[in-house]
N, C-alpha and C positions, 0 to 999 in steps of 0.2 A: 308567590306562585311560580317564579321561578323555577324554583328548586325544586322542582315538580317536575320535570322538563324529564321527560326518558329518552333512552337511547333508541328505544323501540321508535317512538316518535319520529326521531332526528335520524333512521334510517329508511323509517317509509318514505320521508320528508324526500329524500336525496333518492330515493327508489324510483317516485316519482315522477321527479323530473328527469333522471336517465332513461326512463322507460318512456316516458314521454305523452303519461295517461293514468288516471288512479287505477284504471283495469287491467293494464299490464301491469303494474306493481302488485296487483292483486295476485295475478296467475305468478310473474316474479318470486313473491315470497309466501305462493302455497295459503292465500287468504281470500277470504272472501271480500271485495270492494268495498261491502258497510263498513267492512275493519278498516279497513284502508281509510275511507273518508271520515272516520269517527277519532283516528289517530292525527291525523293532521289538524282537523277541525282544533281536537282538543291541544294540539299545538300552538293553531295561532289563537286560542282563545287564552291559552298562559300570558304568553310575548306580548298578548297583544298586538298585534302585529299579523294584517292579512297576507298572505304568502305566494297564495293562488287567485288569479280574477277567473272567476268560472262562468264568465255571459259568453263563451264561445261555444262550441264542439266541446273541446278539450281546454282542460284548464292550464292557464297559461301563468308564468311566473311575475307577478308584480315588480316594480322596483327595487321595493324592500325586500321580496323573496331572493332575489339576485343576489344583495348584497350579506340578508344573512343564510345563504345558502353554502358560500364558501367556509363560513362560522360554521356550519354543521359539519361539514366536510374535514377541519381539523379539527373540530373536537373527536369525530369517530377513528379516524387514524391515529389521534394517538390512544386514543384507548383501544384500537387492536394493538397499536405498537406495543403498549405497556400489557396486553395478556399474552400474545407471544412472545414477552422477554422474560413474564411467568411461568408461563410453561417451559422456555427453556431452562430456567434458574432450576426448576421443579425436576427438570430431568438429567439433572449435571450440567446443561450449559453454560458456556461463562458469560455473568454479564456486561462484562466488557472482555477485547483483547486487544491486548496491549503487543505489538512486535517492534523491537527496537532491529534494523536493518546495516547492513556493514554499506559502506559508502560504494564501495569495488563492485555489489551486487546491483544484476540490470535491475534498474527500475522497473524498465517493460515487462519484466516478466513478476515481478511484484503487483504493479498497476494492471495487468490480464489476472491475476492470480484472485487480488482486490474487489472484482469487476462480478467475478462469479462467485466469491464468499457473500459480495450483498445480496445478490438472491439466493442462498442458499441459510443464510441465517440473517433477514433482515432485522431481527430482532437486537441482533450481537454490535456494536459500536466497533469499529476497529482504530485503533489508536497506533499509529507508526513514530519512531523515532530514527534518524539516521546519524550515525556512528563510525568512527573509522579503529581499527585496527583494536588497543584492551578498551576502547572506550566503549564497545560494543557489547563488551561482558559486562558491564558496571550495573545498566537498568536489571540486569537477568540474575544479578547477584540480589542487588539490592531490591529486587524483588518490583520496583515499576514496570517492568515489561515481564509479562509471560513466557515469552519461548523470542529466541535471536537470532537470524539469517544472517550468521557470520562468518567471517576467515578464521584459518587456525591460528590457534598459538601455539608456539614451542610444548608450552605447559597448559593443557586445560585444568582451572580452578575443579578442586576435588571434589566437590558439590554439585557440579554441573556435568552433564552427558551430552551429546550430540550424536545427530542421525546425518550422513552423507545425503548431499542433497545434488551438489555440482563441481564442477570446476570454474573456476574463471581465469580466462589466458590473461597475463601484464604482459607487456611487451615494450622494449625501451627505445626510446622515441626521445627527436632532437628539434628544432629548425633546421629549414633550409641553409640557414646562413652560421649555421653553429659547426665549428673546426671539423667535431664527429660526422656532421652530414657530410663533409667534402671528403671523408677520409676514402678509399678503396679497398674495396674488398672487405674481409671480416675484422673490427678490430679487434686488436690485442688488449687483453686485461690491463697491462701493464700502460697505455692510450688511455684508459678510463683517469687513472691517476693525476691525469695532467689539468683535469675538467670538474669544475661544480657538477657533483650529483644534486640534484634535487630531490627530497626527501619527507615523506610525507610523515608527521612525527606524531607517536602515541602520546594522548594529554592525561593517558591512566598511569599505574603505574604495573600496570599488571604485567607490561614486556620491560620493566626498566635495566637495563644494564644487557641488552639486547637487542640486536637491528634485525633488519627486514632485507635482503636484499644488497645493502649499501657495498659499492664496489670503488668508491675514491674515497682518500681522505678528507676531502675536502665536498663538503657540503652545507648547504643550506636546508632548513628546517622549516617546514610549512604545514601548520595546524589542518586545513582545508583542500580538499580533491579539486576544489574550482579555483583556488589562487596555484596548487600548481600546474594545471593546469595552461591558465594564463600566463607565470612564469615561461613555463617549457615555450608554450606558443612566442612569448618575447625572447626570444634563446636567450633565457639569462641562466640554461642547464640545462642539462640532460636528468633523463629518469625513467623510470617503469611508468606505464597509467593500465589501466583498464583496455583490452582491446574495444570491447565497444565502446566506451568512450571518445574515443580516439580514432577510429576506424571511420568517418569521415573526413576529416582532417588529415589523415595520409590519403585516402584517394584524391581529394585536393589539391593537395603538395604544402597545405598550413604547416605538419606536419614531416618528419620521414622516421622511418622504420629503422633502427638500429641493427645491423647485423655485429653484433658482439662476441668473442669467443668464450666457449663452453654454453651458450645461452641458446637451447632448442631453436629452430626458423619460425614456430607459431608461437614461441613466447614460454613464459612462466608460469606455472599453473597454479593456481589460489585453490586449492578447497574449502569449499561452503560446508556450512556444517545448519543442520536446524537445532539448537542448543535452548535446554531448559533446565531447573534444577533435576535433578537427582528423586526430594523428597517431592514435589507438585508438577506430575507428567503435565501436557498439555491436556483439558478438553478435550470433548468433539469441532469444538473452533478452531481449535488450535492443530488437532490432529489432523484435523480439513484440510487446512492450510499446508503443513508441513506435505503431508502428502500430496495435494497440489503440485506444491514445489519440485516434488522428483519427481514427476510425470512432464511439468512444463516447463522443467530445466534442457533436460536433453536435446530438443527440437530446436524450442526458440534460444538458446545461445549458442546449439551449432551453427546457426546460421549468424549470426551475429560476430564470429569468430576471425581473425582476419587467415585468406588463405595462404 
């Protein structure tokens, strides 16, 4: 009997009790009461299972209606879930999206971007990866992620395109107690040479025989944004990071601000790119998003930018 059980049922059932009376589920979903009461009925007479005590006014929900009341409540959610991820499949949308993200790019404005993609296609899963430097092209080659919020490279892979999304300031930053912090005035390129750059190293190979930046001979190599990070913060070197990353940590004084020569006063500029194949544009998910991006790029990381 079971298996007998309709949806029609298991939404009066919950119609019911939000309305708070079979007569307002009645006028609710445009039926007439008997339906209502003939639908439930025939509910708890499957289950087994009394749902409603009706010796009041108004019918009131049993113990056992309580408990499988929340049972009804996830069975119908996912099965809207699973008909609007049909109709989106039905009309080109992707059933999942996959964006693999560069480490440099603000989270926040990722996580805001995030926030209104769910209600705009709750149907669509979003699946993020974060990535530093070629290791950001690998998913978008190799086809796991959809479309990339990445830095340039020298060389974009031939297969792939990118649409301008943003800039992102680096900006080179020391300890307080680190030689460069005590230096005055602008240092000289030829100052850099004497000091551990710290350096954040691609684990692809798609920049190989290539750097980023590096202005000493002498450096260390760190897989991870958060261990250099942490290094810089132990002045065990100097480096570029992210202005927003960083930009509490100089207003603190964790931190200080490198004035370097030939290197702009707001820093280094990164361009973001939104990067997908060539041969598989992005979606309407995808398109969403990317365009999201340049719209809530401008705003929220001017401000985020150190002045």
């Amino acid at each position: 009997m079971l298996d007998g059980i309709s949806l029609d049922q298991l939404r009066t059932f919950i119609a019911a009790v939000d309305e708070g009376s079979f007569s307002a589920a009645a006028r609710k979903m445009y039926r007439a009461q008997s339906v209502i009461s003939d639908l439930i009925r025939g509910l708890e007479a499957q289950i087994g299972v009394q749902l409603f005590d009706r010796s009041g006014r108004y019918p009131k929900l049993t113990p056992e209606g309580e408990v499988l009341l929340a049972d009804a409540r996830g069975i119908v959610s996912r099965v809207d879930f699973m008909k609007a991820r049909a109709r989106g499949m039905s009309s080109g949308l992707e059933s999942e999206l996959s964006v693999v993200v560069d480490v440099f790019f603000p989270l926040e404005a990722i996580t805001s971007a995030a926030k209104a993609f769910r209600e705009q296609f709750p149907g669509t899963p979003l699946r993020l990866f974060v990535e530093a430097l070629g290791g950001g092209y690998k998913p978008v080659l190799n086809g796991s992620a959809g479309i990339g919020i990445l830095g340039s490279l020298p060389d974009m892979p031939a297969s792939l395109t990118g649409e301008r999304l943003t800039g992102v300031s680096l900006v080179m930053v020391a300890s307080p107690d680190h030689p460069l912090a005590q230096f005055e005035g602008m240092v000289p390129k030829a100052e850099l040479t004497r000091h551990v750059q710290l350096v954040l190293t691609d684990r692809s190979e798609l920049s190989k025989g290539k750097e980023f930046g590096v202005m000493s001979p002498s450096t260390w190599r760190l897989g991870d944004l958060l261990a250099k990070h942490a290094f810089l913060l132990d002045g065990l070197g100097w480096g570029s990071m992210p202005s927003h990353v960083v930009e509490r940590d100089i207003l603190e004084g964790r931190l200080v601000k490198l004035n370097i020569e030939d290197v702009p006063p707001g820093g280094l500029a990164l361009p973001m790119f939104g990067v997908y194949p060539i041969a598989s544009p992005p979606g309407p998910a995808g398109r969403w998003l990317i365009e999201r991006l340049k719209n809530l790029c401008p705003t929220k990381l001017a401000a985020s930018q150190l002045k």
